[in-house]
N, C-alpha and C positions, 0 to 999 in steps of 0.2 A: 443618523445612528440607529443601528438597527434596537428593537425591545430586546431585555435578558431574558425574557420570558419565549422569546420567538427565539432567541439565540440556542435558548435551552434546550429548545423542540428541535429545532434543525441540529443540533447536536446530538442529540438524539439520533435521529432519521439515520444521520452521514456516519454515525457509530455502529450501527445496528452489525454486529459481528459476522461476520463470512462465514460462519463454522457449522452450518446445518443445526445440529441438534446435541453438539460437543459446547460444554463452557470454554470460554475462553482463560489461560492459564492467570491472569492477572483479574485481581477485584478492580473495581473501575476507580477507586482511587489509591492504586496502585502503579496508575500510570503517569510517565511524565507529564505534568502541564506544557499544552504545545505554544498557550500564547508567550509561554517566558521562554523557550528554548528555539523558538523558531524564531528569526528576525521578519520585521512588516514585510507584505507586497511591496514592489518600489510604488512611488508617490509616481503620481500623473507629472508628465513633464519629468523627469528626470532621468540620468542618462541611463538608468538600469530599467528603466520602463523602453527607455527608446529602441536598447540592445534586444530587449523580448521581443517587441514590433520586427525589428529588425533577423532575426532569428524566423519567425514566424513568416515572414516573405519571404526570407532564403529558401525555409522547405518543403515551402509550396511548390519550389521547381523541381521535388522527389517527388511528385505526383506520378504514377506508372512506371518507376523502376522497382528493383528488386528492392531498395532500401523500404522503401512505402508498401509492400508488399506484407514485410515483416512487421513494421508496422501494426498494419491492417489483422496481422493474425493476432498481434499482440493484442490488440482490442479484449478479446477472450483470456483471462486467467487462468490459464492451466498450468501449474507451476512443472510438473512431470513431462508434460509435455513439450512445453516450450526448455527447460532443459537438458534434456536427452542428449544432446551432441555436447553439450559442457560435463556432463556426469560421463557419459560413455557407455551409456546405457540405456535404453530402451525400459520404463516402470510403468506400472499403473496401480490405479489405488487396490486390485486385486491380489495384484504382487505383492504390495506395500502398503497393509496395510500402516504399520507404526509409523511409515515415514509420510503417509497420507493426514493420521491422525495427527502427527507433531505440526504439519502445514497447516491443517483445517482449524485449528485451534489457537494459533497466534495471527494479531492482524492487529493493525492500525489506525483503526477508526476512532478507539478514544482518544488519540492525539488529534490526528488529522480534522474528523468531523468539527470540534468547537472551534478550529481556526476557520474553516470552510465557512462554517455558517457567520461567525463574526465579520468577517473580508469582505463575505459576497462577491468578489473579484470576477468581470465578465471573461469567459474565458477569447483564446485572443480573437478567433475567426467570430464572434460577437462584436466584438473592435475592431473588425476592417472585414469585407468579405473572401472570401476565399476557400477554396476543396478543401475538405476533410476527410480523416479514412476512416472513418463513421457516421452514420445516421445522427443529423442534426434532430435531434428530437428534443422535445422537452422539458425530456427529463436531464438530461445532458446542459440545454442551457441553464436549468437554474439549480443546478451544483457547481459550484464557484472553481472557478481554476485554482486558487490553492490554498493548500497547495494538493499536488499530483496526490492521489488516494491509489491511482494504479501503481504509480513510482514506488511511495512508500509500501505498499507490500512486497511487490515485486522485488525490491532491494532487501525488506525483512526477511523473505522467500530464500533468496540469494546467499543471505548470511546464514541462516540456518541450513541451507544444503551444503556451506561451504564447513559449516561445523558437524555435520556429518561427516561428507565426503573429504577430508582436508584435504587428499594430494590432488580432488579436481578444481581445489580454491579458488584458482586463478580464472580457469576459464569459467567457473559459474559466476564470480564476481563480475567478470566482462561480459558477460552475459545479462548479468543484473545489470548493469548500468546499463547496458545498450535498449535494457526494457523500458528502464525511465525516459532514455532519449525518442523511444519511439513516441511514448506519448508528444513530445515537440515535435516529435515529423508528421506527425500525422495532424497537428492542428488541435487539438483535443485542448491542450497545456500549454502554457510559455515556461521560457528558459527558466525563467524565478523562482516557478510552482515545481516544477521537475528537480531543481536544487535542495528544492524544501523537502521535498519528498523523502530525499537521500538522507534525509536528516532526521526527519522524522521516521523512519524504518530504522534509521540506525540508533536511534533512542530506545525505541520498541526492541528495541533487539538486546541492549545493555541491562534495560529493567529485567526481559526474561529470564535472565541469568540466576534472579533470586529467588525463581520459582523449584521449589526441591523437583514438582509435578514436571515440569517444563526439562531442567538436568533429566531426569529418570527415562522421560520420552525420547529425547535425543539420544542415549545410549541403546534404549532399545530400537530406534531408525539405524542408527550407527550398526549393531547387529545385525538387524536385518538387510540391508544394503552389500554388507559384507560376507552374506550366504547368498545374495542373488549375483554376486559379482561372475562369477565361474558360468549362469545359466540365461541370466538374461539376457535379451537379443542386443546386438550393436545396431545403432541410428543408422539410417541408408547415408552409405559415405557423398554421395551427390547433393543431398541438403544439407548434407554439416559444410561441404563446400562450399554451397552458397550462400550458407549462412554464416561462413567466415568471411566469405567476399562482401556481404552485407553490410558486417558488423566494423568494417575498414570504414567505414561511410557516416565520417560522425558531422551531427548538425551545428556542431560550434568547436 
């Protein structure tokens, strides 16, 4: 069992906020506790351990198609970017900035990080070998598989665009999940930490709600989102193609 004091730190570390030099909308015990809201990793030997292994060798044979491709972009958080064909809209943090600042400012980490560093869970290509659509680095193996910290924002990401943008809900929401699942195809996550993920973003996303700071932001995204609608450029119709042909292509 790991020290609380070593728990503390690596809780730390895996919190450290995404947000440059913006606070984050929540004081840090204003977040859910992720150890009571998230259920354990599955136990070794049991059939939701087996199903992850199992998951994890299936999508190793997405190695060089289009699905592992996206994947592979996915690696990189750019929430504007990676959803432009679900918005219908082409943004950058230039453009936008309120809708920049409302992203750069919510994140995950005080859930996510103290389950991370409690679990220590090896992630899966640690537990058997196999291609990843990332640099196996060091820093990569000892961040624990879960749960997903890319999942979990990228879902948080998802649901605040989708409370922006309402009528492009759907497809940014399918988009949000297809982000979580990249992380399984790509080897990074198993199916468990990716679940977790969806859970813990959507936590983080209920709490934000009682932020007055956090309402006032999205209105003002909301705005501005709704005067770049008429001028901003449309996504090249050829990648939103493939990127619907991609998104058909799920790992479980």
């Amino acid at each position: 069992m790991i020290r609380g004091g070593l728990v503390s730190a690596l809780a730390l570390l895996f919190a450290t906020p995404q947000t440059g030099d913006l606070p984050p909308y929540l004081a840090p015990d204003q977040y859910p506790d992720g150890m009571r809201i998230l259920p354990p990793p599955p136990a070794a030997g049991s059939p939701a351990a087996a199903l992850d292994m199992a998951v994890y060798r299936a999508t190793r044979r997405q190695a060089g198609t289009p699905r592992w491709t996206m994947a592979t972009e996915d690696v990189t958080n750019d929430p504007l970017h990676r959803n432009a064909c679900a918005m219908g809209m082409v943004l950058d943090p230039k453009q936008a900035p309120a809708l920049t600042r409302l992203l750069d400012r919510a994140g995950t980490g005080a859930v996510v990080g103290k389950v991370k560093a409690t679990y220590q869970v090896p992630r899966p290509y640690l537990r058997e070998e196999g291609p990843i659509c990332e640099p196996k680095t060091a820093h990569l193996a000892s961040n624990g598989d879960y749960p997903s910290g890319h999942t979990a924002n990228g879902w948080l990401e998802a649901l605040i665009l989708a409370q922006v943008i309402p009528d492009r809900a759907t497809q940014i929401l399918d988009r949000g999940r297809a982000y979580g699942e990249s992380r399984a195809v790509c080897g990074s996550h198993s199916k468990s930490a990716v679940e977790a993920g969806y859970l813990a973003g959507s936590a983080v996303f209920a709490v934000l709600q009682s932020s007055s700071r956090f309402r006032e932001d999205v209105a003002a995204a909301r705005a501005e989102v709704d005067r770049l609608r008429g001028t901003a450029s449309k996504p090249d119709g050829q990648r939103c193609a493939a990127e619907t042909a991609a998104l058909a292509v799920r790992p479980w």
